[in-house]
N, C-alpha and C positions, 0 to 999 in steps of 0.2 A: 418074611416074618410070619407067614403061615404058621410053621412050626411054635415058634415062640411067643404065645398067646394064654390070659389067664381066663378059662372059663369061670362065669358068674355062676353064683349061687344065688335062690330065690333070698332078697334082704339082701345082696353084696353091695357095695357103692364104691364110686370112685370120685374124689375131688381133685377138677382141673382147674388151672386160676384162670381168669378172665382179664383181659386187661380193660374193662369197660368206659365208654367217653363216660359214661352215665354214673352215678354214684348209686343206682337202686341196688346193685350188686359187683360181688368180685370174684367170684366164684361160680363154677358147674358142678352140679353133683350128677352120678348119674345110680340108679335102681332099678332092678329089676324084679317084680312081680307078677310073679306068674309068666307068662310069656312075653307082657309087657314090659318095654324098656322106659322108664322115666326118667323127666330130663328134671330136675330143682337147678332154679338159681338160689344163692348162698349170699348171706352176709359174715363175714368173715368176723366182724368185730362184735356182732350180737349173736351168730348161730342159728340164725333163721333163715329157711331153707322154702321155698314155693315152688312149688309143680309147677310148671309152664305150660309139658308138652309130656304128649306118652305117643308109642309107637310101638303096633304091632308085631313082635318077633316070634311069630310062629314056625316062621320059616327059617327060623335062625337058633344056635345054639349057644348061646352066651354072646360076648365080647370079648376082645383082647385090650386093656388097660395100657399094655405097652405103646401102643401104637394108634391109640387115639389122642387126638390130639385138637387145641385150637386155632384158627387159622388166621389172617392176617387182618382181619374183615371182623374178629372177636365174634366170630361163628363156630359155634362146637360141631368137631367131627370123629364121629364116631365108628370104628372097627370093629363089626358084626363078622362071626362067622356064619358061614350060611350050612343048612343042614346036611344039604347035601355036598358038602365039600367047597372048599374056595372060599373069598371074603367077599363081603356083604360094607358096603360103606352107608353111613347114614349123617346127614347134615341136618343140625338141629340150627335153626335160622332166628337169632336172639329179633332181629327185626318183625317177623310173622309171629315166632315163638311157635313157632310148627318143625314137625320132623320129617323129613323126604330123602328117600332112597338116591346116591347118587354113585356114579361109576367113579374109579380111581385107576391111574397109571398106576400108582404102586403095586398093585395086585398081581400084576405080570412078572415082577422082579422077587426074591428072594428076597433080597434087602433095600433098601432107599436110603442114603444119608443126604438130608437138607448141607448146602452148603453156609457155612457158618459169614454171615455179613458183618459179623462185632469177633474182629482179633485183636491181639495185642502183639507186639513183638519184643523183642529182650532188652528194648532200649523203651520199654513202656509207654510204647506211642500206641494209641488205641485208634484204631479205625474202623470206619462204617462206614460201609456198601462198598461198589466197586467204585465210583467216583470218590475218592474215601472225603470223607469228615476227617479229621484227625483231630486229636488231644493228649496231651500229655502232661503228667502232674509230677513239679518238682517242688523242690522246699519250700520255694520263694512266689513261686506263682505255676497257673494252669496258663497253658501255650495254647492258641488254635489256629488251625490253618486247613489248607485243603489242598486233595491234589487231583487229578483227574485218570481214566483208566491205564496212563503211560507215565504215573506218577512225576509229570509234571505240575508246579505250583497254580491252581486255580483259585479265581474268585468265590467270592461266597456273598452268593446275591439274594439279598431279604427280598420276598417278591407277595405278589398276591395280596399287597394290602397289610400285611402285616409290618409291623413297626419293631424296630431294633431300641431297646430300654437299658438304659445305663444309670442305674438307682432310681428307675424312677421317669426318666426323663429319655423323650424320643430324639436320638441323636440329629436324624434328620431335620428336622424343626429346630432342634438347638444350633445345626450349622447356618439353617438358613436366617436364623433371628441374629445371630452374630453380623451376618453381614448387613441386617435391616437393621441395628442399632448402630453401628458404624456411619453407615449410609447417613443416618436421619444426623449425625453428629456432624458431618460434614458441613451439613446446609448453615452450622451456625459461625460467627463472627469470631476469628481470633484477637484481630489488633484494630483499635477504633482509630480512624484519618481524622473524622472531623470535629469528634466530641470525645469528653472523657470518657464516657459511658456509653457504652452500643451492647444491646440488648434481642432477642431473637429465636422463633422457634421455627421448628423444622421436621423433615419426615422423608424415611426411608424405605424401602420393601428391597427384599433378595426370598426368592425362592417362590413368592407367593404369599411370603410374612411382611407384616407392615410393623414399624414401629416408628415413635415419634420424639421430638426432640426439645429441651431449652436450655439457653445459656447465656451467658452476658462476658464480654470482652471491657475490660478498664485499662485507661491510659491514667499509669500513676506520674511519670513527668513525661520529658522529649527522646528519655531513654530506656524507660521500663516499661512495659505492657503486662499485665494477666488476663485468663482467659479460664472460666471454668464451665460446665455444661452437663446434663444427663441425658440418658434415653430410657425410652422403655415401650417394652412390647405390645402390641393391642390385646387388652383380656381375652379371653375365652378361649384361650389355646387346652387342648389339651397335651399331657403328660409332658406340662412343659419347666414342669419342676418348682423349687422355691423363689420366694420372689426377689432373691440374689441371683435367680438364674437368668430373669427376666427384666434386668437393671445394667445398665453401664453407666460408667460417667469418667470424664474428663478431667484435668486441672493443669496449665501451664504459664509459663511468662515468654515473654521475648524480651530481652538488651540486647540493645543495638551497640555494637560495638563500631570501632573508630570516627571519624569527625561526621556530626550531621550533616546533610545540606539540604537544603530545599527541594521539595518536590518539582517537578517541571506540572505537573499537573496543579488544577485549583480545584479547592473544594465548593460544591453547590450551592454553600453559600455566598461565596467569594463571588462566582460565577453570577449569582443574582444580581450582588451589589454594583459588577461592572455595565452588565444590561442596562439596571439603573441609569447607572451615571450618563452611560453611552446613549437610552434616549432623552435624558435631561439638556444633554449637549446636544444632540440631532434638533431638539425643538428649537433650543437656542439661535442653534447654528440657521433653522428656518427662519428664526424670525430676525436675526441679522442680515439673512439675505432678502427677505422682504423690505426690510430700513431700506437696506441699498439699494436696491431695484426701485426705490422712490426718490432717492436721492438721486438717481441717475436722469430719474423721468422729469426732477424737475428741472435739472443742470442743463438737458438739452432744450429745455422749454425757454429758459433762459438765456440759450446760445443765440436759437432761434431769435428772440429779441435785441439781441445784441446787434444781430447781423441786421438785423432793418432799420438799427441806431446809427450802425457805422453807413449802411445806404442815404440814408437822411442826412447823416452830417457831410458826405462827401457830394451829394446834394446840393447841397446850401452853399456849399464853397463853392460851385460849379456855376450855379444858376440864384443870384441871391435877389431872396425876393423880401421887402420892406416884413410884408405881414406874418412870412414865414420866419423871418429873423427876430422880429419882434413876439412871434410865439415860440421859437425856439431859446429865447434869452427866458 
């Protein structure tokens, strides 16, 4: 592009657009006075223009317009020719806000075409870079997908921190509180065993999210049940959306259908009452075998004497003696 170059006039200017992160400007101007190249940044919407930076072009004979350009980095570069023949490149640095001479490939080539990263093709799928992005706009909705440098289908992985928003709300945190409101819903009572009324809070975490729970289960006779319940998120979430997004709840019944029967299991009250009774009887049953253990002790005491009754009387028969028979009558 040697050839095809617009030399400056002292007062010429050229406005390039900036893509800046910053909002002080959106635009490059560039002027030359005198032999000096000046660099203005631009406000588009008001027309106000600031000097930044100027640079020596003594050495140089104008600029070529065509072929300056800004670079990826939203750093102005700029295409001096030089006096004595050849190009002359200069890099105006928005960071320093300084101008410095710098070498360029292009200059060895006649031409240079950037290869273009945003195509589109005849089925209006638009793609970027060579791992493409892809998007495509129909009636009904915009399509996105990705594909990789063998245009097979890739992932498309949110990384570094930043968060994927769907009106609002960060979906990662919306899957993981879905499962922490579930979670915490579990912990509570469907059908009450021992009482009409059973009642109950709870609490769940999935991802890292906690959310917490309460509900109450009613037994309406020996065949219906309802069970109703909510959950909800721990505050302070951010972009975690309205507070229907940060809410669940519950509502069902159980009929029991065909003939009841008795549980084989008892309930913890029942369970008390038999304990009860079981040491009521165990003491009982102590102190019947105490009775008897004394009835026994006095029977043999008794035997005992019996046996030296029957000695005595057979005694007497054997050997009779006046005073013995007369104390034995």
């Amino acid at each position: 592009m040697k050839k095809l170059f617009a030399t400056s006039l002292l007062g010429s200017c050229l406005i390039l657009s900036a893509n800046s992160a910053k909002a002080d400007f959106d635009h490059y101007s560039i002027k030359t006075v005198g032999s000096d190249i000046k660099v203005y940044t631009c406000v588009n919407s008001t027309g106000v223009c600031t000097n930044t930076a100027s640079y020596d072009g003594s050495g140089m004979w104008g600029w070529n317009a065509g072929t300056s350009y800004v670079d990826k980095e939203n750093n102005l570069i700029i295409h001096g020719n030089a006096s004595g023949g050849g190009s002359k490149w200069l890099k105006y640095d928005k960071s320093t806000q300084s101008i410095s001479a710098i070498d360029d490939w292009k200059d060895d080539y006649i031409i240079s075409l950037e290869k273009q990263l945003i195509s589109k093709d005849s089925n209006g799928v638009t793609s970027i870079g060579e791992n493409s992005f892809k998007f495509q706009e129909t009636s009904k909705e915009m399509k996105l997908w990705a594909t990789d440098s063998n245009g097979n289908i890739a992932p498309i992985n949110i990384t570094n921190g930043s968060k994927l928003l769907i009106n609002g709300r960060d979906v990662e945190q919306s899957i993981n509180n879905v499962g922490a409101l579930s979670a915490a819903l579990t912990g509570l009572p469907t059908v009450p065993t021992d009482t009409t009324l059973a009642c109950g809070l709870g609490t769940g975490t999935h991802g890292g999210d906690f959310a917490f729970s309460g509900g109450c289960a009613s037994k309406v006779n020996d065949k219906l049940s309802i069970n109703y319940a909510a959950s909800m998120t721990m505050p302070g979430q951010d972009y975690a959306g309205k507070f229907e997004d940060k809410f669940s709840a519950r509502a069902g019944f159980v009929w029991q259908l065909g003939k009841s029967t008795k549980p084989t299991k008892i309930s913890f009250k029942d369970k008390k009452i038999m304990e009860k009774n079981f040491s009521s009887l165990k003491k009982n049953n102590d102190e019947l075998k105490a009775k008897n253990d004394q009835i026994i002790s006095q029977n043999q005491k008794l035997l005992v004497r019996l046996e030296k009754l029957e000695k005595l009387t057979l005694s007497l028969k054997l050997n009779p003696d006046s005073e013995v028979i007369s104390l034995a009558k």
